[in-house]
N, C-alpha and C positions, 0 to 999 in steps of 0.2 A: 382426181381427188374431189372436183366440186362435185361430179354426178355424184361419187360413192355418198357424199354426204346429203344429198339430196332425196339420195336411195335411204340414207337413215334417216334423216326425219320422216317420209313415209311410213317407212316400216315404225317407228318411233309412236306418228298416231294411230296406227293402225292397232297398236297392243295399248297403249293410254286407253279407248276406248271399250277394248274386249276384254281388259284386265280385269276388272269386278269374278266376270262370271265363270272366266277359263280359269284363273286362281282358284273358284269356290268348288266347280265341278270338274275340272281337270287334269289343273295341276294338283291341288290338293295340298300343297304345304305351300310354305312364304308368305300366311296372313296377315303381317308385318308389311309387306309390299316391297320388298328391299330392292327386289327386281327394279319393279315399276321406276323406283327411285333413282338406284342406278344409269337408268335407262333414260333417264329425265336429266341427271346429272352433265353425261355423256353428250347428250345432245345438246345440252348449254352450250359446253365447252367447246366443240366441234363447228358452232356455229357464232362466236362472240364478233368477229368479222362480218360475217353474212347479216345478222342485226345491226352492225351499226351501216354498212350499204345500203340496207334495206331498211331505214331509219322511219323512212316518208308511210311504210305504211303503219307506224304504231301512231302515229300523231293526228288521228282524228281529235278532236273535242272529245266524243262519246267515250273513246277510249282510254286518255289520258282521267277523264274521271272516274271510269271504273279503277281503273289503276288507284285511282285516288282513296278511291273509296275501301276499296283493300288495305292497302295503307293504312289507311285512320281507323278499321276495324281491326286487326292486330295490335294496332296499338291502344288500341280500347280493350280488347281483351286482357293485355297484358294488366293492365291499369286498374279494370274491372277483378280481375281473377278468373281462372276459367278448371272444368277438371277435366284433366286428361289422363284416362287411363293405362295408357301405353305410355303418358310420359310428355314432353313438351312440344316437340322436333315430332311427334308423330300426328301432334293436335293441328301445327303448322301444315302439316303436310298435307292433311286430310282435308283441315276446310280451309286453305290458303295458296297452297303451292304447287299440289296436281294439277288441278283445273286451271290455274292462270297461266302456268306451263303450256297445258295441251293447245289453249287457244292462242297462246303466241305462236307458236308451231305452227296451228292452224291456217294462223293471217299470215304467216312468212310464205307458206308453202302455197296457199291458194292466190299470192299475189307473183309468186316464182313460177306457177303453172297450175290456173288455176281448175281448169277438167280433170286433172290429173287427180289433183287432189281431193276433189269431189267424189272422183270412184272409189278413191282407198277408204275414205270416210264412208258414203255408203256401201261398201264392202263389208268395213268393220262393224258398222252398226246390223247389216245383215247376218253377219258371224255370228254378235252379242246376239242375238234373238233364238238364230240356231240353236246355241250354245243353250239356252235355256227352256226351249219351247221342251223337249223331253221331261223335263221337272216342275213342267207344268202340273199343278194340283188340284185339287178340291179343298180348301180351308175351313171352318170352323163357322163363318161368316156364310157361307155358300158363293163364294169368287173364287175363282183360280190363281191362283199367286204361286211364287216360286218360294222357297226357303232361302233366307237370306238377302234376297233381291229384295223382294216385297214387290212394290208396285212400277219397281223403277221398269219392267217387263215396257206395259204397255205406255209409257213415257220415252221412250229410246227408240220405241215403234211411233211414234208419231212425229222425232225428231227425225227416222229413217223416211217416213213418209214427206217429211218438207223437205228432204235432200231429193224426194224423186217427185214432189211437184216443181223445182228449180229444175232438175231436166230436161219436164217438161218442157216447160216454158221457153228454155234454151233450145228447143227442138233439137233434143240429146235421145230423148225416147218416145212411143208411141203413143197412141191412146189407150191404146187396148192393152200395151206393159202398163201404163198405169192403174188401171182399172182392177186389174189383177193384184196388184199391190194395195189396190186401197180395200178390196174383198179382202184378203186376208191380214191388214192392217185391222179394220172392223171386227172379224173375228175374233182377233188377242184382245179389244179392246173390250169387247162385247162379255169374253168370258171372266177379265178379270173386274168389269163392275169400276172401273176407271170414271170419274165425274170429270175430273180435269183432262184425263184425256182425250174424254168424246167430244168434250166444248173444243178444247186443242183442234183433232180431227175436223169438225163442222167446219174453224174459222178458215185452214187452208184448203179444206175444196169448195169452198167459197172464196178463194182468191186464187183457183183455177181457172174457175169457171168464170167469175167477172173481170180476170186479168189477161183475156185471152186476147192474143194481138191480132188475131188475124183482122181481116175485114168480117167487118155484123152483114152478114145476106139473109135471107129469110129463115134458108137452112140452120147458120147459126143462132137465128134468134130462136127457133123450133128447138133445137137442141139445151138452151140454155134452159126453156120453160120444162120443158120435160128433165133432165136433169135438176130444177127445183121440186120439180114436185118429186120425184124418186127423194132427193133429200127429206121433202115434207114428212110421207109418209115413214121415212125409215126414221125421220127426228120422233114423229107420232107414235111409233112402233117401238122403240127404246125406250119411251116415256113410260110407257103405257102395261109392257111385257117383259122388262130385262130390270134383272138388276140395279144397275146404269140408274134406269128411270126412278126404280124404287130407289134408291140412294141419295137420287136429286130432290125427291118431293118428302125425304123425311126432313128435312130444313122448317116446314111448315108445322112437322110435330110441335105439340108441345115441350114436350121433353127437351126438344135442344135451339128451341122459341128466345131470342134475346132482342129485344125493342133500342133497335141501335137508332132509329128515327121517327118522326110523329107522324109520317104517313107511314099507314099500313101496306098501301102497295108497295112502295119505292123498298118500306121494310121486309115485306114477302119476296119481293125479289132478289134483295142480299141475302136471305136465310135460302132462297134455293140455291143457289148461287155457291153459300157456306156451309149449309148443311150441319152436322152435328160438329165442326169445325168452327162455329158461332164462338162457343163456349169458351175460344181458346180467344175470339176478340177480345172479347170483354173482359176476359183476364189480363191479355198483353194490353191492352189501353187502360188496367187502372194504374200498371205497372209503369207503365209512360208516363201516365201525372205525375208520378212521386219520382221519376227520376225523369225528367224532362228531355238534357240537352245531351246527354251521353248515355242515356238506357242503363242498362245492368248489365250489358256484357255480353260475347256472344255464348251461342249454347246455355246459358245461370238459368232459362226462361222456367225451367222445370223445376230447379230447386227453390227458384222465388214468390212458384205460383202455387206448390205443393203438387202438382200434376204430373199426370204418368206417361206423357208423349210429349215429344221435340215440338216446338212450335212450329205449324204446318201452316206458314204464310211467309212470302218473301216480306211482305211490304209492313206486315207484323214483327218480323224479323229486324229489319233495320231499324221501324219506328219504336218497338219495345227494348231490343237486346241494342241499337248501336243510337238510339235516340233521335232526337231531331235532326243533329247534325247528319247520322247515315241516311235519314229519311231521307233530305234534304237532295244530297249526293246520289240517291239508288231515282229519286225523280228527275235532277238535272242528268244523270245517263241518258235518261226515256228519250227525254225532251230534244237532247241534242241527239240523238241516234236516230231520231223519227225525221227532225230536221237535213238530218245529215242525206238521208235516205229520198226525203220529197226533191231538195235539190242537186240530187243525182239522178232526178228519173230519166231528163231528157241526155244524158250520157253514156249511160249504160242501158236505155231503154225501159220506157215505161211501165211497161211487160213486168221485165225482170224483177226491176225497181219495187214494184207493187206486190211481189212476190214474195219477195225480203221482208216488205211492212207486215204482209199476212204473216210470216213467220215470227215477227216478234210481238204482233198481234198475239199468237198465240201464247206466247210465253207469258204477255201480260193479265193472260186469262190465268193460265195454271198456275201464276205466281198467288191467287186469291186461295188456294189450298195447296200450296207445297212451298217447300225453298227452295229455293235455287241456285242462288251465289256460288255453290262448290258442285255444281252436278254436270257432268260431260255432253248430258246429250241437250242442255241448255246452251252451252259452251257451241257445240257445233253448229246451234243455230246463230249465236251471235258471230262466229267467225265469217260464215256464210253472208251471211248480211253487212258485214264489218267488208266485206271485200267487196259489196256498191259504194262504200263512202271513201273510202280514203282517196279514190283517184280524183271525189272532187274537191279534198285538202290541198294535193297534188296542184290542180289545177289554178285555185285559189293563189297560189303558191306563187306559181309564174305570169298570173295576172298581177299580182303584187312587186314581181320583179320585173315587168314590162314598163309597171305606171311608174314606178320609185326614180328617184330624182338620180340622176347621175352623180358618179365619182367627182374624184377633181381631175383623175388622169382622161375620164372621156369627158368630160367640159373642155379639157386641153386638146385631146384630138379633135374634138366636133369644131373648135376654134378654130384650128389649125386645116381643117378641112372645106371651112368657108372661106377662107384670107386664099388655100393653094389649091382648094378642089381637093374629090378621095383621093387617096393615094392609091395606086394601079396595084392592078391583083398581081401577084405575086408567084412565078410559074413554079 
């Protein structure tokens, strides 16, 4: 019975993950997600044992505060107001209870067995990309995007690609499979004009390549310099000839120009950085003055600001729609997850360790133009990461119950054990 259940939460992430796209272009009905629901349901229930066993791994810091933060955002929503078109239980579901679902899943399963669960993950994430590279388009805009996805294509491709730089790393695959992976990760990313995912892509093979454990011989240092400069030229080359680049350097138009500081440089740099995405600061920060400690709510950003797009910043998200207080919460995550992560390197290997940080590296990059609080292939990278720290709560744990002062009943044996010597082993 425990494999069969262990075989379902697999197969459980394995459809959380590719549910978006095989619902839109395969299955074709259940836009509702009933399934998906179900299916989330099932799996609670199946495993309310198995979670409280497996207790040690929800209890990092980093996690009990996103937890937390969940939390006080629902109940800020309710408080604030919110509109849900399908209704209330559908609003919950969508930016609350899928996604926090899939990543408890995540961290049970990759602490129950954790290669295992790594392939089903990138499996699914390979499926989701399958699944929609055929509807790959031509837009309006001149980028490739899917109907209905939008952009999440080449964001789920760069969460597939940190799940096959940890591979690596792990020496799970080769060079040359990764190589191959990161060609046509480049590709999807190249066509759809992606800003946040190209930065994404740059920060983890750059924490390929400088997190490489082997020993530095000359070979390896030749390889690294040559490997920068391929980067140089291909960063040179995006800038200069793709989309991508034109997209990064409309930030300096005028048109979408917002003086967020009195240096012009440090300013040019956020506007490349933000892009025509500026407009939406400056709107969700004057919105934050007037509502300081509790924002306006999650999702209101559009009908508060008069504007015709979701707010496309995590850290605008929190500090506008859940106020100081979410700010407050979505930084203390960082802080203790980053921590969490440095003193674990030397237990799980520095390597690895570094590998996880490049990973949410990247997420704190793409958090500057998208949200992320409810998005899966976000989730998969925090899960992944989440499973270098908790063994050193774990650990924390039993060093804690080494030093701790004894009972009364071992004060009475230790007593007892000095006045008559230990008592003889026992056959």
């Amino acid at each position: 019975m425990k494999q069969l259940i262990k075989a379902y939460n697999l197969f459980y992430i394995f459809m959380a993950i590719i549910w978006q796209p095989f619902q839109i272009y395969v299955l074709k009905v259940d836009g509702a997600g009933r399934t998906i629901m179900i299916l989330s349901i099932l799996a609670i229930v199946l495993n309310i044992y198995e979670f409280w066993k497996q207790k040690k791994a929800f209890t990092s810091l980093a996690f009990i505060c996103w937890t937390v933060l969940l939390c006080y955002s629902m109940w800020n929503a309710f408080d604030k107001g919110f509109y849900a078109e399908y209704g209330t239980f559908a609003f919950l579901r969508k930016y609350y209870f899928d996604t926090f679902v899939l990543l408890i899943f995540m961290m049970l399963e990759l602490k129950n067995n954790k290669y295992i669960c790594l392939w089903v993950i990138w499996v699914a994430l390979g499926v989701y990309l399958l699944i929609c590279l055929p509807y790959f388009s031509l837009n309006d805009e001149g980028r490739f995007g899917t109907e209905g996805i939008g952009n999440l294509v080449p964001l789920h491709a760069v969460a597939f690609l940190f799940v096959s730089c940890v591979f690596f790393v792990e020496e799970k695959i080769k060079m040359w499979f990764l190589a191959g992976i990161v060609v046509v990760i480049s590709v999807i990313i190249y066509l759809s004009g992606t800003r946040k995912a190209f930065g994404a892509e740059v920060i983890l093979l750059l924490g390929v390549v400088l997190n490489n454990g082997k020993k530095r011989n000359v070979w390896a240092w030749l390889r690294l310099v040559f490997f920068g400069g391929v980067l140089a030229v291909g960063v040179y080359y995006v800038m200069t000839r793709t989309t991508v680049g034109e997209r990064l350097q409309e930030g300096t138009d005028d048109y979408f120009y917002v003086q967020f500081v009195e240096n012009n440089k440090v300013n040019d740099l956020f506007m490349t950085v933000l892009g025509d995405r500026a407009i939406q600061y400056e709107s969700a920060l004057e919105l934050f003055h007037e509502h300081f400690w509790t924002g306006i709510g999650l999702t209101n950003f559009m009908d508060a600001s008069g504007g015709e797009l979701v707010l496309h910043s995590e850290y605008m998200v929190q500090l506008c729609e859940n106020g100081m207080i979410g700010f407050v919460l979505l930084m203390m995550f960082y802080v203790l997850f980053i921590v969490g992560l440095i003193k674990n390197r030397t237990k799980q290997g520095s390597t690895k360790t570094k590998m996880a940080l490049c990973g949410l590296l990247a997420v704190l990059f793409i958090n500057f133009t998208a949200w992320t609080y409810c998005q899966n292939y976000v989730m998969v990278i925090y899960a992944v990461a989440f499973s270098y720290v908790y063994s050193d709560y774990n650990k924390i744990i039993n060093n804690v119950k080494k030093n701790s002062h004894p009972s009364q009943r071992e004060k009475f044996q230790q007593s007892l054990d000095r006045i008559f010597g230990p008592a003889p082993d026992r056959v």
